[in-house]
PDB file of N, CA, C, O and CB in Angstrom:
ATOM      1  N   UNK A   1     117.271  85.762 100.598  1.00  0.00           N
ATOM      2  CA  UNK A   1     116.827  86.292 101.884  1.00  0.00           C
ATOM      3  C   UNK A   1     116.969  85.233 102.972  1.00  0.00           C
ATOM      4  O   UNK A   1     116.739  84.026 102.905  1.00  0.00           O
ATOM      5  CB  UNK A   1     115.369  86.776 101.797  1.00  0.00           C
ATOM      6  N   UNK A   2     117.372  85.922 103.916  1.00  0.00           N
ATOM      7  CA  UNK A   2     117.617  85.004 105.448  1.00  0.00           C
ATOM      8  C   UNK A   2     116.512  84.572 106.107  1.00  0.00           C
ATOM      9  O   UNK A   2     116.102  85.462 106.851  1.00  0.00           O
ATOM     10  CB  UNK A   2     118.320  85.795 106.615  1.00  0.00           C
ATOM     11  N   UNK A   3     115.889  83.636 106.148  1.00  0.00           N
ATOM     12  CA  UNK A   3     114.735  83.619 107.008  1.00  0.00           C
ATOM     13  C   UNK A   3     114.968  83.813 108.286  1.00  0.00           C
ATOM     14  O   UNK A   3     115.680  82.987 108.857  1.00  0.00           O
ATOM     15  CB  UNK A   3     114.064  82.529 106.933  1.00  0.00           C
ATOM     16  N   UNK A   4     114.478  84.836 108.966  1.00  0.00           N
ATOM     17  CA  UNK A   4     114.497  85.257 110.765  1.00  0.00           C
ATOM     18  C   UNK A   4     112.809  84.670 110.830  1.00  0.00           C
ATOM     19  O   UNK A   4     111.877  84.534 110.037  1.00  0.00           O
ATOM     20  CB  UNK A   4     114.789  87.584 111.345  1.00  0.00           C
ATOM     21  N   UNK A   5     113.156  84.358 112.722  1.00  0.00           N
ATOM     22  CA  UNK A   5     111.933  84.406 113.479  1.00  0.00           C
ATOM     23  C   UNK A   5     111.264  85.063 114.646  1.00  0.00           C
ATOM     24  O   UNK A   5     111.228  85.204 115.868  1.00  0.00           O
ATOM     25  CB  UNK A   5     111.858  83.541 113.728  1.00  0.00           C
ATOM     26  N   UNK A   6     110.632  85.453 113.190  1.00  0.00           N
ATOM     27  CA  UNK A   6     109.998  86.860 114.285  1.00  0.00           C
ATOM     28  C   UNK A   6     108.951  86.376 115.355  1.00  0.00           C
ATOM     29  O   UNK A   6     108.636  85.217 115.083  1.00  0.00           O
ATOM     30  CB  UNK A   6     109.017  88.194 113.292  1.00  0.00           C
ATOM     31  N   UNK A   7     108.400  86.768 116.297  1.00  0.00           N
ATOM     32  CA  UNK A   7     107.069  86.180 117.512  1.00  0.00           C
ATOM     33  C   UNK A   7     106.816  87.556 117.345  1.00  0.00           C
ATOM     34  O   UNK A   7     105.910  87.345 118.151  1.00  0.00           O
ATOM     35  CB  UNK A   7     107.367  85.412 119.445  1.00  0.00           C
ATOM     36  N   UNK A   8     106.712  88.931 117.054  1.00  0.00           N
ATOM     37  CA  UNK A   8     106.196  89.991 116.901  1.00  0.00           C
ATOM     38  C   UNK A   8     105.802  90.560 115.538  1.00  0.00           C
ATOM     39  O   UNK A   8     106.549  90.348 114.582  1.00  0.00           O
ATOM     40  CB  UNK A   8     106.908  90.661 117.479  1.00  0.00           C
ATOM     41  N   UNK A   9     104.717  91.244 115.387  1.00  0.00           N
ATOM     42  CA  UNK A   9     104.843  91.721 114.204  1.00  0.00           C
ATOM     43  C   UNK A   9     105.416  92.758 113.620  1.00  0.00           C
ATOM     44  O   UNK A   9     105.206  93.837 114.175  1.00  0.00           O
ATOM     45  CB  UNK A   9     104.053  91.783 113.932  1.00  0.00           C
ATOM     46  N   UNK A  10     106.046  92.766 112.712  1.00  0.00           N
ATOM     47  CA  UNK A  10     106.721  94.218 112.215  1.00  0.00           C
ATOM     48  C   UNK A  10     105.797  95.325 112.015  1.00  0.00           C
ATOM     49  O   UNK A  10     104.706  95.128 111.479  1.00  0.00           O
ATOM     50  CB  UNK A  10     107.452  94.098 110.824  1.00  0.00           C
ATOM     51  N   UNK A  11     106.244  96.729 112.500  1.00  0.00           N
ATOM     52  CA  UNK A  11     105.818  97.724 112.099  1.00  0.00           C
ATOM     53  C   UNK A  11     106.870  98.694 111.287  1.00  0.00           C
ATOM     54  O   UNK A  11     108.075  98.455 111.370  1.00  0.00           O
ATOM     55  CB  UNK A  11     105.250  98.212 113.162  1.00  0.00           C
ATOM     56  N   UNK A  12     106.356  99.856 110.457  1.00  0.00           N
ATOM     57  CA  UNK A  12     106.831 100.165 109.197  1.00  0.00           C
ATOM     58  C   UNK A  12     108.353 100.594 109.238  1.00  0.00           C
ATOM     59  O   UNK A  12     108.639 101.704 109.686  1.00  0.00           O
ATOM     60  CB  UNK A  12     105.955 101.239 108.616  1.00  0.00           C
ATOM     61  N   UNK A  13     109.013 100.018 108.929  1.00  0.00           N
ATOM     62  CA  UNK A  13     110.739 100.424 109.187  1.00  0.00           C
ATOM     63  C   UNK A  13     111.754 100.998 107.456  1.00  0.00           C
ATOM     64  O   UNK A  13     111.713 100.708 106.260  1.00  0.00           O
ATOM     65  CB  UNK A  13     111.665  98.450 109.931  1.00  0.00           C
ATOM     66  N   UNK A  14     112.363 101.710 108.150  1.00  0.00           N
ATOM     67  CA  UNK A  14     113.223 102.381 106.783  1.00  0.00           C
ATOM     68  C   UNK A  14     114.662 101.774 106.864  1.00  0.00           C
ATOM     69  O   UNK A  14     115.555 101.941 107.695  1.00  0.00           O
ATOM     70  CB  UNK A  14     113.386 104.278 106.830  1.00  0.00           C
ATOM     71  N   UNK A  15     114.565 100.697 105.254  1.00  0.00           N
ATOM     72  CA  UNK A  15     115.654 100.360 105.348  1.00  0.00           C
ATOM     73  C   UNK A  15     116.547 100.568 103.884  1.00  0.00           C
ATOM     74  O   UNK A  15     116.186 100.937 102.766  1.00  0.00           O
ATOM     75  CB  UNK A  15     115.513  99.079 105.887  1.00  0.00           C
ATOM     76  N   UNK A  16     117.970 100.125 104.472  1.00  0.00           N
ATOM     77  CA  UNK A  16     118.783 100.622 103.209  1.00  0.00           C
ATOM     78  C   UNK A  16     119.323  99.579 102.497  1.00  0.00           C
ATOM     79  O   UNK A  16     119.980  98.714 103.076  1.00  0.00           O
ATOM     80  CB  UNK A  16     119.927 101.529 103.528  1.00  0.00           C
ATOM     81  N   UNK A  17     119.111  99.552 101.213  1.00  0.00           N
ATOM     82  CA  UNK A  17     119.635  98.602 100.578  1.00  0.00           C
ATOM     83  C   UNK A  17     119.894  98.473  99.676  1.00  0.00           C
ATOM     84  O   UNK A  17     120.210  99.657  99.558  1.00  0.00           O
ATOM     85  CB  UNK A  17     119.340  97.952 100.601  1.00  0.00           C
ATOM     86  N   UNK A  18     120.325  97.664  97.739  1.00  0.00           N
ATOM     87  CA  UNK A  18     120.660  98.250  96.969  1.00  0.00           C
ATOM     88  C   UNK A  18     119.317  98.192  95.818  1.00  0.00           C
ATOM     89  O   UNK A  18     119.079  98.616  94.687  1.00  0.00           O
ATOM     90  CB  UNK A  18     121.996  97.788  96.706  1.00  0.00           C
ATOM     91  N   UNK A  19     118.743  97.518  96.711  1.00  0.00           N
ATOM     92  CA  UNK A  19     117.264  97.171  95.768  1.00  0.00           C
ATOM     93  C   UNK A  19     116.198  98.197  96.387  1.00  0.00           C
ATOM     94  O   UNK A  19     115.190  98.403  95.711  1.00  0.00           O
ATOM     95  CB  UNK A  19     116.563  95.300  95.998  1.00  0.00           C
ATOM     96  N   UNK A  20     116.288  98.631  97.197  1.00  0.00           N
ATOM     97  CA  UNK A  20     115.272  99.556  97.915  1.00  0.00           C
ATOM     98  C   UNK A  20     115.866 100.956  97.878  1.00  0.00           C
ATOM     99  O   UNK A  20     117.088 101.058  97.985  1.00  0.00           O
ATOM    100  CB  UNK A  20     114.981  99.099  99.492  1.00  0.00           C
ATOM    101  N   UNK A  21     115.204 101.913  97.753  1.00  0.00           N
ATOM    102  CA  UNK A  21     115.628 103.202  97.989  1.00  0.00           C
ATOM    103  C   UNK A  21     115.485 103.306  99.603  1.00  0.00           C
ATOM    104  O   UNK A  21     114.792 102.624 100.358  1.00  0.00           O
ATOM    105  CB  UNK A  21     114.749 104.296  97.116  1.00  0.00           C
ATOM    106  N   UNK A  22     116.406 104.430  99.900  1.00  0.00           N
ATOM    107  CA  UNK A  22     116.724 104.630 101.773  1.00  0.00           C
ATOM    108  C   UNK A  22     115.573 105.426 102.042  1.00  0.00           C
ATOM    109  O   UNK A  22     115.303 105.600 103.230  1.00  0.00           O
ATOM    110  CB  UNK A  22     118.364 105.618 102.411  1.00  0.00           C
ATOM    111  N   UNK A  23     114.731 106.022 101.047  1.00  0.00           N
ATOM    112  CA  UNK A  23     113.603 107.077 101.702  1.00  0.00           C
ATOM    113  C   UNK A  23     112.009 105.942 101.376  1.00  0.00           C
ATOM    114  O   UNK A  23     111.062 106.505 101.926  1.00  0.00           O
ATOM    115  CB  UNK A  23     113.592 109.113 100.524  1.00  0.00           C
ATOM    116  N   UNK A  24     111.666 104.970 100.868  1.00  0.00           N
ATOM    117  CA  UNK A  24     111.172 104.299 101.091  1.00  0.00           C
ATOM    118  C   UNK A  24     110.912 103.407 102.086  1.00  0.00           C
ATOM    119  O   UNK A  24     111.688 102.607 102.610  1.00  0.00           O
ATOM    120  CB  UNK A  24     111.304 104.148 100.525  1.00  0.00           C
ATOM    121  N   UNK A  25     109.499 103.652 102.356  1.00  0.00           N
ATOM    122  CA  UNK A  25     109.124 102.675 103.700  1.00  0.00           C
ATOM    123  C   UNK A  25     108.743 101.069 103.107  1.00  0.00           C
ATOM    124  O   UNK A  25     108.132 100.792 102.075  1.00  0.00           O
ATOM    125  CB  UNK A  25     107.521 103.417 104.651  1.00  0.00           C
ATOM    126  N   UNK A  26     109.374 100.055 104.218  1.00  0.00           N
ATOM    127  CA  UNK A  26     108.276  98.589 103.501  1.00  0.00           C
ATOM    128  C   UNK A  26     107.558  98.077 104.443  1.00  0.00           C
ATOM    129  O   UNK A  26     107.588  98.489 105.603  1.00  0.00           O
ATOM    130  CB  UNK A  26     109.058  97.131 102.870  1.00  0.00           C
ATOM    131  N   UNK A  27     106.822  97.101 104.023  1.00  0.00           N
ATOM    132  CA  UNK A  27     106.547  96.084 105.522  1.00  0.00           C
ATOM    133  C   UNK A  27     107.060  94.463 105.444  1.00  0.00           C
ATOM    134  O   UNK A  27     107.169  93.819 104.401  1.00  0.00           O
ATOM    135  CB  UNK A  27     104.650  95.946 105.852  1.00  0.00           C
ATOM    136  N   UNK A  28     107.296  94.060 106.573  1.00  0.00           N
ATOM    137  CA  UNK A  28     107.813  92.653 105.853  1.00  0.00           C
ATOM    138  C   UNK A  28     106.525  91.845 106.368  1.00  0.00           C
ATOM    139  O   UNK A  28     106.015  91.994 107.479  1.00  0.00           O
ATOM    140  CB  UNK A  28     109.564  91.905 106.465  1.00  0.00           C
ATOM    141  N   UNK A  29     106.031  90.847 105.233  1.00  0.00           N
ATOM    142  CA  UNK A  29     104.548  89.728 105.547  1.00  0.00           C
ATOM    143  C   UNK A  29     104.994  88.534 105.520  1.00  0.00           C
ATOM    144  O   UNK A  29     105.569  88.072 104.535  1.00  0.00           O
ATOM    145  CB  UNK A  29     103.229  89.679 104.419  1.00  0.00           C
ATOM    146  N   UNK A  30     104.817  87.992 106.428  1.00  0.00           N
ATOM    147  CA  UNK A  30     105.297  86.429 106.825  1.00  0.00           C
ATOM    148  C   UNK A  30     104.446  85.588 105.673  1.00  0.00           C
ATOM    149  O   UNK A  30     103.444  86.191 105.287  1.00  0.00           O
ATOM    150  CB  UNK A  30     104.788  85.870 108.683  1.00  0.00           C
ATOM    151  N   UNK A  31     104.662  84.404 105.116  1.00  0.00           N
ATOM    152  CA  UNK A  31     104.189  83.827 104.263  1.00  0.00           C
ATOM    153  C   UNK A  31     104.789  82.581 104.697  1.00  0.00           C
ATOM    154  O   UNK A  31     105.720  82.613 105.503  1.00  0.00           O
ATOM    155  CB  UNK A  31     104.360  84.351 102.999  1.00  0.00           C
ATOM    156  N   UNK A  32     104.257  81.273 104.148  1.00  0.00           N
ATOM    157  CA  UNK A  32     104.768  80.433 103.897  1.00  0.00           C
ATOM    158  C   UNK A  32     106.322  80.133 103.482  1.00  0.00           C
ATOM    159  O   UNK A  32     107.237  79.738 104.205  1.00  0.00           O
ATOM    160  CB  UNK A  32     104.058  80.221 103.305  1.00  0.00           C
ATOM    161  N   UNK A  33     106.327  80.370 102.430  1.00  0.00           N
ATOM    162  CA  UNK A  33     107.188  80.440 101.849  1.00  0.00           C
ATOM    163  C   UNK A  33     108.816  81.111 102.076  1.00  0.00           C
ATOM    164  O   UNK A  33     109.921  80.717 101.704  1.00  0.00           O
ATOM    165  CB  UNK A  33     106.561  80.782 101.124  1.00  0.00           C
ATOM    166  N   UNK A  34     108.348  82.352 102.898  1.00  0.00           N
ATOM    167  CA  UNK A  34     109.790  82.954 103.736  1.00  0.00           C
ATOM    168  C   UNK A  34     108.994  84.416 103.944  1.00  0.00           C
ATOM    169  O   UNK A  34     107.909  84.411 104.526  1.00  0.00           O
ATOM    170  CB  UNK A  34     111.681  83.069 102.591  1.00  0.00           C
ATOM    171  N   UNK A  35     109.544  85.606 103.472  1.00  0.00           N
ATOM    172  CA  UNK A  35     109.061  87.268 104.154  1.00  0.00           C
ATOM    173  C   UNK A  35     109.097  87.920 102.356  1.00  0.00           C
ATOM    174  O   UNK A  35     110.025  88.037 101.555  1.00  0.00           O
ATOM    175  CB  UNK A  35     110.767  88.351 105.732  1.00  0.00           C
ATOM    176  N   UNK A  36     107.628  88.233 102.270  1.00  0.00           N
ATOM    177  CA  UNK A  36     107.838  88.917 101.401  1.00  0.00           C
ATOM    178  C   UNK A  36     107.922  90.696 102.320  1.00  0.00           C
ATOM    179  O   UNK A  36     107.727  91.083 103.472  1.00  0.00           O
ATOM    180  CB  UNK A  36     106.645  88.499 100.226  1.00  0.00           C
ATOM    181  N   UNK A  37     108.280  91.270 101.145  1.00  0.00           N
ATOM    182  CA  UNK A  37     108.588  92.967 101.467  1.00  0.00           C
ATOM    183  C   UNK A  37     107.397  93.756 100.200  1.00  0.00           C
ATOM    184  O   UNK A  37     107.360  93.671  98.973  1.00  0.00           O
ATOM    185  CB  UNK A  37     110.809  93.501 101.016  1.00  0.00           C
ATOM    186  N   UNK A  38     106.867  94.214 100.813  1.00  0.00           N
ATOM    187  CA  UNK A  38     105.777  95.371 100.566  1.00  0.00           C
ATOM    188  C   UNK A  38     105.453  96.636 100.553  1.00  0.00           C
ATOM    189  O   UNK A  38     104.400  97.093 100.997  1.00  0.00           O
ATOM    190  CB  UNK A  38     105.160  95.307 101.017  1.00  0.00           C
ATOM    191  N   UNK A  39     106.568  97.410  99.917  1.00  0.00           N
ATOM    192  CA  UNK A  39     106.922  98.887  99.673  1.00  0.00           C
ATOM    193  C   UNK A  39     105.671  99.664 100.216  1.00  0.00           C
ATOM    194  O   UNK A  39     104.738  98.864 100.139  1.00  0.00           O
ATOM    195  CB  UNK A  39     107.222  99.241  98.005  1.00  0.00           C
ATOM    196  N   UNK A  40     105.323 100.582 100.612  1.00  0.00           N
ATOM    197  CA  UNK A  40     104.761 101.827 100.624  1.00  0.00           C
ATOM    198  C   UNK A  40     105.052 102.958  99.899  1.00  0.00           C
ATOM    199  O   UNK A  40     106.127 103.556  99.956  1.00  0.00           O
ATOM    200  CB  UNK A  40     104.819 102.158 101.604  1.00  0.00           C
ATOM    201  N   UNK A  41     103.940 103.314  99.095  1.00  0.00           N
ATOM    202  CA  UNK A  41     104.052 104.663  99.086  1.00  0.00           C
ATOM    203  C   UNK A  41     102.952 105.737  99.142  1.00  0.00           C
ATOM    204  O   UNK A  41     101.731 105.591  99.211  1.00  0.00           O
ATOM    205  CB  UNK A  41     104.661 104.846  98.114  1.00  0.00           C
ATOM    206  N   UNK A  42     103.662 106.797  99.096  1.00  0.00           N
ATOM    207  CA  UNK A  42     103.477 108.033 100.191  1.00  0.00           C
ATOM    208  C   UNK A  42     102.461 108.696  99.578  1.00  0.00           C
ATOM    209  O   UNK A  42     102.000 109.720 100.083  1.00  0.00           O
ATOM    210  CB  UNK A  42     104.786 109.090 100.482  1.00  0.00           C
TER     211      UNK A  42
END
């Protein structure tokens, strides 16, 4: 994962990828360490 810098916080976005399903929502949580991702479900 790429570390970006965010100054806002994310709100819930649908993304596509080969590890995520496209109808799943996540959130991304800033950490130390880099962005973890935090699925939702419905």
């Amino acid at each position: 994962m790429k570390k970006k810098k965010t100054t806002k916080k994310l709100k819930h976005l649908e993304y596509e990828g080969n590890t995520i399903s496209e109808t799943k929502k996540y959130v991304l949580i800033k950490t130390r360490n880099g962005v973890k991702i935090k699925i939702l479900k419905r």
